[in-house]
C-alpha positions in Angstrom: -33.2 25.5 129.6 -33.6 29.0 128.0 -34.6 30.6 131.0 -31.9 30.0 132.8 -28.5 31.3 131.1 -31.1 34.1 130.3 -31.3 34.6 133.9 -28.1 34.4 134.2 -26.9 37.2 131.7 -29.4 39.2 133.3 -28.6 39.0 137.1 -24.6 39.6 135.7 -25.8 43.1 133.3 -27.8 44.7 136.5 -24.7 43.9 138.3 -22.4 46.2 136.2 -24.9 48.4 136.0 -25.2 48.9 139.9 -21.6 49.2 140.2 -21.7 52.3 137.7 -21.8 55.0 139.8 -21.9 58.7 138.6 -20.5 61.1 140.7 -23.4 62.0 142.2 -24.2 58.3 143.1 -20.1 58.2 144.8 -20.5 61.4 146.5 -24.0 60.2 148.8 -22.2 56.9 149.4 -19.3 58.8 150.5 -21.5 60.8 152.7 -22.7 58.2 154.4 -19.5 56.1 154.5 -16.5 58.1 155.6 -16.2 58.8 159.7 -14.9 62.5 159.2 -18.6 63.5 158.2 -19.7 61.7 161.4 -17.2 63.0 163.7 -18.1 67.0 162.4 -22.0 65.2 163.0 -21.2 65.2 166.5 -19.1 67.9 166.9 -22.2 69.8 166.7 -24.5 67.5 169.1 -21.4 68.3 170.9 -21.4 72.0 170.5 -25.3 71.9 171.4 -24.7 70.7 174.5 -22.0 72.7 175.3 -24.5 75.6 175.0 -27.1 73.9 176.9 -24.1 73.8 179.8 -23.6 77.9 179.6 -27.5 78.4 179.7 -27.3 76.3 183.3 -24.7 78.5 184.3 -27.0 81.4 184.9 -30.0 78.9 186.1 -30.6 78.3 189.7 -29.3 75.2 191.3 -30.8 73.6 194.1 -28.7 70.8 196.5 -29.7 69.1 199.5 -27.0 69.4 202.0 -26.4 67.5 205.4 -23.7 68.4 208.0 -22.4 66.8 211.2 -20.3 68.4 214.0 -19.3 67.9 217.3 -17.4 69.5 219.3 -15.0 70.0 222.4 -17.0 71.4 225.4 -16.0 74.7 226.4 -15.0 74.9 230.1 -17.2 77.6 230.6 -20.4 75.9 229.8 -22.9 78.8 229.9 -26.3 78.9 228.3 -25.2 79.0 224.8 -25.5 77.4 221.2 -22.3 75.7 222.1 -23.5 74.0 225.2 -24.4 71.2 222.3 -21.7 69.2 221.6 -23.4 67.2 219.2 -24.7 69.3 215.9 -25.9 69.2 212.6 -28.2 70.5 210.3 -30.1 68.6 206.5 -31.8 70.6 204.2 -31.5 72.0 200.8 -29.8 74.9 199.5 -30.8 77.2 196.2 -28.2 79.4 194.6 -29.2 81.6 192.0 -26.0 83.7 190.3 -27.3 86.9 190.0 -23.5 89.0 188.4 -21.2 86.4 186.5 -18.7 88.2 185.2 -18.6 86.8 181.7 -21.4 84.2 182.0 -23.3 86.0 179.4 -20.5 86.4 176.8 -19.9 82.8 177.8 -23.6 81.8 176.9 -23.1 83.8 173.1 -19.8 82.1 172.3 -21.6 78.9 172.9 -24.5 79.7 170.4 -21.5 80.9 167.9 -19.9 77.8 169.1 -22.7 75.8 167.4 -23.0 78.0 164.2 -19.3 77.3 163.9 -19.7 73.6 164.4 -22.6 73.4 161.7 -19.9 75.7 159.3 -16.9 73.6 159.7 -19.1 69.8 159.2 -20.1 71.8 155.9 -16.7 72.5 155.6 -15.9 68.6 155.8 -17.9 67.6 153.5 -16.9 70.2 151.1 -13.4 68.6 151.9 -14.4 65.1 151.0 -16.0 65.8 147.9 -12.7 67.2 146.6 -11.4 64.4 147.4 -13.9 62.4 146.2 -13.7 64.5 142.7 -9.3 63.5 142.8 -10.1 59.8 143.3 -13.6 59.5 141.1 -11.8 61.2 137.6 -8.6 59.6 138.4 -10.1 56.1 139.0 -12.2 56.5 135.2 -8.9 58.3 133.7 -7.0 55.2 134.6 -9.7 52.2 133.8 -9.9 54.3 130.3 -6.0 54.1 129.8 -5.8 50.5 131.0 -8.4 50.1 128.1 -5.7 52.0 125.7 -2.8 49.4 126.8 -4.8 46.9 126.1 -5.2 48.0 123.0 -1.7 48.6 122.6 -1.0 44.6 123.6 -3.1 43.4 121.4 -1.8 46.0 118.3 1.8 44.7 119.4 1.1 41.2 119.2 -0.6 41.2 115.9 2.3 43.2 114.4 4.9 40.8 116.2 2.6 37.6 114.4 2.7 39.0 111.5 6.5 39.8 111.2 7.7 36.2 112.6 5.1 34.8 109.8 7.0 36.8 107.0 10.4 36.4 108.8 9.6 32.9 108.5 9.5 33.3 104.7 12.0 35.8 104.3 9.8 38.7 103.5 11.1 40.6 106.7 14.8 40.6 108.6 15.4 39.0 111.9 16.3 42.5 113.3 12.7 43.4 112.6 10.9 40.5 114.8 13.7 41.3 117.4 12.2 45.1 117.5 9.3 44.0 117.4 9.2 41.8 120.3 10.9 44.2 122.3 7.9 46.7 121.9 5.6 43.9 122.8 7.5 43.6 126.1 7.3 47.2 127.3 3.6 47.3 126.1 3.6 44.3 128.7 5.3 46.0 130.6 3.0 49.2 130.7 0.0 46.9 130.7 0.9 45.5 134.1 1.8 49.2 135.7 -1.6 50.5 134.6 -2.9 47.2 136.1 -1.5 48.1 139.2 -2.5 51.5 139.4 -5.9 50.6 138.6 -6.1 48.2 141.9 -4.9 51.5 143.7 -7.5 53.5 142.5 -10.5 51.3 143.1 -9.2 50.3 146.1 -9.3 54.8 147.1 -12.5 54.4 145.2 -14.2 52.0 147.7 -12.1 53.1 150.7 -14.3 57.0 150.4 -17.8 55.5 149.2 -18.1 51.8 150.4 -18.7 50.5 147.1 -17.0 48.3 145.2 -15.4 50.0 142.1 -17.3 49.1 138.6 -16.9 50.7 135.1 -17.6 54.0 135.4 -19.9 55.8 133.2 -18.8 57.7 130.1 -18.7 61.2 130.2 -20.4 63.7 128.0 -18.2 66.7 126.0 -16.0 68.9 128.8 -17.9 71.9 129.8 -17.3 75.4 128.9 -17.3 77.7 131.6 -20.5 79.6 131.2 -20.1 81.6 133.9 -17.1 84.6 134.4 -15.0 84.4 137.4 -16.1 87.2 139.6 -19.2 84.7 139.3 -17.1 82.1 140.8 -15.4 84.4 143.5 -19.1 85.8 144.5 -19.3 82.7 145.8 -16.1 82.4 148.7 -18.3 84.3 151.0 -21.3 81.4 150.8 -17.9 78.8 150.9 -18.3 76.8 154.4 -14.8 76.6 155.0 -14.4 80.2 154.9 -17.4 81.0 156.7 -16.3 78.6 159.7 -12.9 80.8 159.4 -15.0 83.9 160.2 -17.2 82.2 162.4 -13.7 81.6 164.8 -12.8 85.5 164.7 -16.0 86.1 166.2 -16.4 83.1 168.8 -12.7 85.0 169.5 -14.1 87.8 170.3 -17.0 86.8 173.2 -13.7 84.7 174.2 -11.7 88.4 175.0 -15.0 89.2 177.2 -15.0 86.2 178.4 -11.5 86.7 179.8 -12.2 90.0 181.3 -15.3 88.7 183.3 -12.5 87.6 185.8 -12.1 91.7 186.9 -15.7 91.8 187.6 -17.2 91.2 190.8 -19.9 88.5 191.1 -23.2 88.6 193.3 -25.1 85.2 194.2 -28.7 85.0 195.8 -28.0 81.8 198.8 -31.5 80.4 200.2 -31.7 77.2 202.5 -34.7 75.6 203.6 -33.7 73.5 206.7 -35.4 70.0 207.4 -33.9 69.1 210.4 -31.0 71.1 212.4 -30.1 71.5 216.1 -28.4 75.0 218.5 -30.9 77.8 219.0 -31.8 78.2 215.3 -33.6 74.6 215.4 -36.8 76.5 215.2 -36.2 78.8 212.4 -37.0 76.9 209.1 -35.0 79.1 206.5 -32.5 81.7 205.6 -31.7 83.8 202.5 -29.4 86.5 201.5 -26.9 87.6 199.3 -22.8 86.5 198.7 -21.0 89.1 197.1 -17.5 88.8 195.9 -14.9 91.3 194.4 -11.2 89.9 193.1 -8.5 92.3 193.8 -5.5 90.8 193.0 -5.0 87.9 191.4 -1.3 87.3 190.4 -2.2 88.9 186.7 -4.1 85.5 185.5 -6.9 87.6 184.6 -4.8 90.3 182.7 -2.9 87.4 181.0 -6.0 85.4 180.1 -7.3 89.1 178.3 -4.0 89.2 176.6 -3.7 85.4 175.3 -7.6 85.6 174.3 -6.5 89.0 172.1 -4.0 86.9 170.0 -5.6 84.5 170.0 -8.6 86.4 168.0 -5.7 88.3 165.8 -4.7 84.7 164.8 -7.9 83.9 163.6 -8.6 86.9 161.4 -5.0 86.7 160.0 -5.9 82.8 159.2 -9.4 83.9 157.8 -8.1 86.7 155.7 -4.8 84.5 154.2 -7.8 81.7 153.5 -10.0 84.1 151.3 -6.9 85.1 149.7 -5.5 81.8 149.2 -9.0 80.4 147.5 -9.6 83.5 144.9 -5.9 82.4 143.8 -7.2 78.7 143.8 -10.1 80.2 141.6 -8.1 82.2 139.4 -5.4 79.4 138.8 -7.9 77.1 138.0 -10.3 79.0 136.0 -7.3 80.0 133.5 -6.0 76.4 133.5 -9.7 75.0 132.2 -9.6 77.4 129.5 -6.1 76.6 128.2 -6.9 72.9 129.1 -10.1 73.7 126.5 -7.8 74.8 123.5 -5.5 72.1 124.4 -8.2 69.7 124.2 -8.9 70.8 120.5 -5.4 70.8 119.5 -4.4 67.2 121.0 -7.9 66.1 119.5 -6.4 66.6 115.9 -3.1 65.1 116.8 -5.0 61.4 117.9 -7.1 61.8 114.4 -3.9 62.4 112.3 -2.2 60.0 113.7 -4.6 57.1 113.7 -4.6 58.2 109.9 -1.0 58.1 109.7 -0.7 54.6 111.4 -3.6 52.9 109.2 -2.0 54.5 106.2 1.7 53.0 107.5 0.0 49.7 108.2 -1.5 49.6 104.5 1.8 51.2 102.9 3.8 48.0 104.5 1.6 45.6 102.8 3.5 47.3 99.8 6.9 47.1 100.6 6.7 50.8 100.8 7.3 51.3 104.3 9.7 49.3 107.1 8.3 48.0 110.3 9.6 50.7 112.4 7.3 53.0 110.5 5.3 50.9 111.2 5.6 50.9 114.8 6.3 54.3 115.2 3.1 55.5 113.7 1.5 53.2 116.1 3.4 54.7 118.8 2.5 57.8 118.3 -0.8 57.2 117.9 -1.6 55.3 120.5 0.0 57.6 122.8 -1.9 60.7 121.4 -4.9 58.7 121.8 -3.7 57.9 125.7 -2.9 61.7 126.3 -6.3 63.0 124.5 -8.4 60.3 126.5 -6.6 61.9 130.0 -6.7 64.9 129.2 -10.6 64.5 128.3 -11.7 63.5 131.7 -8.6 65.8 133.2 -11.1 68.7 131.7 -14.1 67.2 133.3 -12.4 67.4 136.7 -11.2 70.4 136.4 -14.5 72.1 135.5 -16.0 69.9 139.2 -12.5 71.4 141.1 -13.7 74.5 140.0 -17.4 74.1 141.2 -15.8 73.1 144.4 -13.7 75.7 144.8 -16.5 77.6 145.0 -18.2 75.9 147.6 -21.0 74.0 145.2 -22.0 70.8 146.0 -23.6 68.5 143.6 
């Protein structure tokens, strides 16, 4: 009979402790959940065998062929090939490309294509742990404040008890009870919103890992940053999203070659091996020899391709270059906003403490008649909403320190 309930406490404890997952633990479910990882996944199987394609293109390829004629008779029927009304020929055909122009710039944009591809799923993940980081500290910053306004209920309701129980004897006036009632309302009130936004965030929660949202772990003191930022700004050039950025300028680049291959000429070995074929060539078994084509004029396709392929390449360094810019700002801004959030943190710590004191000191003057009830509840205002702003602005710091990581490209 002991067992059981025993067991039962047990199973329910390793429960909540499975659904506390660090960040850590939410970032490799994530991982494995979300479809954008996938899909970059296999963007580079894709990418891979794009390359395999380019690497045919300058391999031999070998077709049977078969073809059937037949023709009018000539009125003149001499002794000829053409006496044969009837003709055909089956056998197979190698072509090996001998001068492609642009097959070979064509075959090094695909292997960039697949360093690119491995860059930019990188780059996705690095994206979805920044999301991750948005969703994990605001899911914990909100299950900590719903904690507060619980608090804050049950703080209202024991002062509204108390006043109706001295109302009751006339120790307080009716306009007191009224006020506070009114407070208990809003803290319902306030209750319910952080209610709501707590089904929001563990419903983000489970949508990027899979999991069901539990408590989430405390979190130890906010780190200091003991690294400088030139540290952090070292590390842009190892940051995937930046390295796929550069990766495009030069995949641009064989793409210009690529372009101006169609001004080249091209030059094809042709070889057939007949099996069966009729006319005065039935005897002879196989051919070979050489196809060679220049392009002269071709409406200024080519010229235009060139030109497209250009901009197209300027683009991508413009885009690469605004993208480093744009994250050693996000680094800077950042950086500077985690030390002020630091001195902050100290400052709004002793604002929570005094005013805890203040509101226990209120709560003990009342007893006394030396204090109303809207001391009373302002004290208790105040200090529950330092105590709100401290406890955000707590795992705000922790956040900001992993935004910062992850501005810099480290993953946990």
């Amino acid at each position: 009979m002991f067992l059981k309930p025993f067991f039962l406490i047990l199973m329910c404890f390793l429960s909540l402790c499975a659904q506390s997952m660090t960040l850590k633990e939410s970032w490799d479910s994530a991982r494995l959940n979300m479809e954008s990882v996938q899909r970059a996944e296999q963007g580079v199987i894709q990418r891979q065998e794009q390359k395999s394609r380019a690497v045919g293109a300058l391999l031999p390829t070998i077709n049977g062929f078969a073809n059937y004629t037949r023709i009018d008779p000539p009125s003149a029927a001499g002794f000829s090939a053409f006496t044969l009304t009837k003709q055909y020929s089956v056998g197979v055909r190698l072509v090996q490309p001998l001068i492609r122009g642009g097959a070979y710039s064509g075959l090094q944009a695909a292997k960039e294509n697949v360093l690119l591809s491995q860059f930019q799923k990188d780059a996705q993940e690095l994206e979805l742990f920044q999301t991750l980081i948005s969703h994990y500290y605001s899911l914990k910053m909100i299950q900590v404040d719903v904690k507060n306004l619980t608090s804050f209920l049950e703080l209202t309701k024991e002062r509204v008890s108390e006043i109706r129980s001295r109302t009751k004897i006339g120790r307080s006036r009716r306009g007191e009870l009224v006020e506070a009632e009114a407070q208990l309302h809003a803290a319902e009130s306030q209750f319910q919103q952080g209610k709501r936004d707590l089904d929001e965030a563990e419903k983000n929660f489970e949508f990027l890992t899979g999991k069901k949202a539990g408590e989430l772990p405390d979190f130890g003191p906010v780190p200091d940053l003991s690294k400088d930022q030139s540290s952090y700004l070292s590390h842009l050039k190892k940051r995937p999203d930046i390295l796929a950025l550069e990766q495009q300028v030069r995949v641009a680049d064989h793409q210009v070659n690529i372009s101006k291959g169609g001004h080249y000429p091209s030059l094809d070995l042709v070889g057939n091996y007949y099996i069966d074929r009729t006319g005065i060539l039935a005897s002879s078994e196989w051919d070979a020899g050489v196809v060679f084509s220049v392009p002269f004029y071709q409406g200024g396709t080519v010229q235009a391709g060139v030109k497209e392929a250009l901009a197209s390449k300027r683009i991508h360094y413009l885009t690469a270059h605004e993208s480093v810019r744009s994250a050693e700002r996000q680094i800077h801004v950042i950086y500077q906003n985690h030390l002020r959030l630091l001195e902050q943190l100290k400052s709004l710590k002793e604002a929570r403490t005094k005013s805890e004191e203040a509101y226990k000191l209120n709560l003990k003057d009342y007893q006394f008649g030396l204090v109303t009830n809207l001391d009373v509840l302002q004290s208790m205002n105040s200090y529950i909403q330092n105590k709100r702003s401290y406890d955000s602005l707590f795992i705000a710091g922790h956040m900001s320190y992993q935004n910062l990581e992850a501005a810099a490209g480290v993953l946990p």
